[in-house]
N, C-alpha and C positions, 0 to 999 in steps of 0.2 A: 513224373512224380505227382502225385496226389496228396492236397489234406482235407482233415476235417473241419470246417470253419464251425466252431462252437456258438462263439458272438450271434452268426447269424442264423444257425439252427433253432430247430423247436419241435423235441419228441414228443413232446407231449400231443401236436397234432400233426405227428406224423412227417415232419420238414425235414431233412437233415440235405444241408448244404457241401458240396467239398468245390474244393479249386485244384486245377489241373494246371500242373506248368510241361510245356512241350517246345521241342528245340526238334527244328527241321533241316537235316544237314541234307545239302547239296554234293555227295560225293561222287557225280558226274564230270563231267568234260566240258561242259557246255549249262547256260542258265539255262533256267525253270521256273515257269509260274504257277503257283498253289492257286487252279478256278475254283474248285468247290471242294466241299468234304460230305462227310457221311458217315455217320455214327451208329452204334448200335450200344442201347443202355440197359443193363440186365440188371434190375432189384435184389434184394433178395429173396424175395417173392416169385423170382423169374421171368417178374413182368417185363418185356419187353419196350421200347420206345426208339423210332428213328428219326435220325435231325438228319435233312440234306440242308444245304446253305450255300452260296455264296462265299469264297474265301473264308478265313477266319480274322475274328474280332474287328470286323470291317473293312479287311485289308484282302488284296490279291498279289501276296508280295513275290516279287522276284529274286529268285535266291541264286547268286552268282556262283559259278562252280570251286567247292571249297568251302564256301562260307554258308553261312547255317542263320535260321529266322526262328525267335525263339517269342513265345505269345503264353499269355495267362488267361486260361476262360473256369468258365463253372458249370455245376449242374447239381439240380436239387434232385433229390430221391424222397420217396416215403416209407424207407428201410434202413436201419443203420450201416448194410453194408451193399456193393453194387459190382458191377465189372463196365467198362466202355473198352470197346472195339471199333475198329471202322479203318477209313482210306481216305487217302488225298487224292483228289483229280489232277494231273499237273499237266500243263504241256513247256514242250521243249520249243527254242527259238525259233524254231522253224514251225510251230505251230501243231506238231506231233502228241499227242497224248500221250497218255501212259498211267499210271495206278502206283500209288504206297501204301502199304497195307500199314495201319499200326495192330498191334501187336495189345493182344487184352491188358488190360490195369486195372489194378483192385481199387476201389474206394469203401473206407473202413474211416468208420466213427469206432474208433479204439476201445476209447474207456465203455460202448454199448453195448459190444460186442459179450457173449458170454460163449 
């Protein structure tokens, strides 16, 4: 789920802030640890932007089988509306890799939007 944080936007040059909340369920057999991710941020412009990183919001958590790690991040645009796509790196206890795809989400400044 995404929103549009008003407070901290600024159309007038171009800012427009939102906050993404994400819950990452572990519906395996076995733990998993989230190493990195990878993002892709479409404008509405179509400009493109990729984040690789390190875990998220500082963390490389291990998510026990069943149970779900759930984090709040952001990301500015300079368009009032956007899509984010991307994947998780995880590997399994044994050290196995393996890939999560998330799945596109819109980011919409509402009341901008015409």
């Amino acid at each position: 789920m995404a929103e549009y944080l008003d407070a901290q936007s600024n159309p007038d040059a171009s800012k427009y802030v939102f906050a993404y909340h994400i819950t990452v369920m572990n519906q395996g057999d076995r733990p998993a640890t989230l190493m990195t991710r990878h993002w892709i941020i479409t404008d509405g412009d179509q400009e493109k932007q990729e984040v690789h990183g390190t875990g998220v919001v500082g963390q490389t958590p291990t998510i026990q089988a069943g149970e779900d790690f759930q984090y709040t991040s952001g990301v500015v645009l300079d368009t009032p509306v956007g899509i984010m796509e991307g994947s998780y790196q995880m590997v399994d206890h044994l050290g196995a890799p393996f890939d999560i795809p998330i799945k596109p989400f819109l980011l919409s400044a509402k009341h901008m939007v015409h």
